[in-house]
N, C-alpha and C positions, 0 to 999 in steps of 0.2 A: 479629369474635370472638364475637358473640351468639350464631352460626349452630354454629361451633365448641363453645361452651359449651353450647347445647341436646344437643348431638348428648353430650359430655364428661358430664353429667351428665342424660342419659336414665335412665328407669329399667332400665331392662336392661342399664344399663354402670356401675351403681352399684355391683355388687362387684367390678370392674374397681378402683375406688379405695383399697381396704383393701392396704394393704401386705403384701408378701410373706410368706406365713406367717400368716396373720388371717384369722380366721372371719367373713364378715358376718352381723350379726344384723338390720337393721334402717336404714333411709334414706328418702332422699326428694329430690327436684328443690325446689329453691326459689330465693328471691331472698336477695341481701346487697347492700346500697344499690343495689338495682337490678340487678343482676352477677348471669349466672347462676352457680349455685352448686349446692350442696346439702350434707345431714346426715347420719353414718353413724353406724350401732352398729358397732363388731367389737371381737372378743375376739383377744388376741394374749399369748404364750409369748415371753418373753425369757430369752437366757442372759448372762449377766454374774458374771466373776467365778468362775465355776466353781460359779454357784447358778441357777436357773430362779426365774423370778417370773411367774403369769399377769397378766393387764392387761384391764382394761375399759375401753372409750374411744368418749369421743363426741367426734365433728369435723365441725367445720364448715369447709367449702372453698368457694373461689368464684375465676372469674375475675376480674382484674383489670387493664388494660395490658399483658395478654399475661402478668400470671405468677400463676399459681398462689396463693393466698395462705390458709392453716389458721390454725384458733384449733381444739387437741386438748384435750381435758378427760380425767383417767380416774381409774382406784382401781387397785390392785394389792394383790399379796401373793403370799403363796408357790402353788405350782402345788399345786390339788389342797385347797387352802385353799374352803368350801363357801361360808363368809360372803361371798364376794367379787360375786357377782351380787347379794344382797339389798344391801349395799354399793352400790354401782354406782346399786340403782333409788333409794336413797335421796337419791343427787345427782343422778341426769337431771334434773330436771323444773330445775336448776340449771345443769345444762351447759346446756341448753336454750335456757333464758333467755340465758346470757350470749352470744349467738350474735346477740342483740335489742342488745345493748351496741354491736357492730363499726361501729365509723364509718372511711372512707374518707377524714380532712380534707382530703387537695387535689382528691378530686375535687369539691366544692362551695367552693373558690374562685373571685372571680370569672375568672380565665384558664383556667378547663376548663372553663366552663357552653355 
């Protein structure tokens, strides 16, 4: 899965990852306990409700045993709402961080070392 995971999180298949309808701003290849991974910016429009709201979102993804596994962080508010990016930058350096938080506990039991 490591080989798989390099290839899944290259840089040039990083806006492969933002969901349907989201703009990539901003990623990168890295590790999560080891696991390849990586961290995205994109910007996403939801409709709910019969209201729009934009969305700022930072995620973090990584392989793990074969599945997929995100911790999404973001801001919101109405579409067209200007504060929402200066919003946004005020908590990355926070989403960020807690991406430093992700512990995997069984894989450092001793029956998976």
């Amino acid at each position: 899965l490591v080989g798989i995971g390099n290839d899944v999180f290259s840089p040039s298949n990083l806006k492969d990852l933002v969901p349907p309808g989201g703009k990539f701003i901003d990623g990168k290849p890295t590790l999560y306990e080891d696991e390849p991974g990586a961290w995205l910016v994109y910007t996403n429009d939801v409709e709910r409700a019969g209201m729009t709201a934009a969305g700022y979102n930072f995620q973090h993804i990584f392989l793990y045993s074969g599945k997929f596994i995100t911790l999404q962080c973001g801001v919101g508010g109405a579409t067209g709402d200007n504060r929402i990016p200066k919003l946004f930058e005020e908590y990355r350096q926070l989403f960020q961080h807690m991406g430093n938080t992700i512990v995997v506990h069984n894989k450092w039991t001793h029956n998976n070392r």
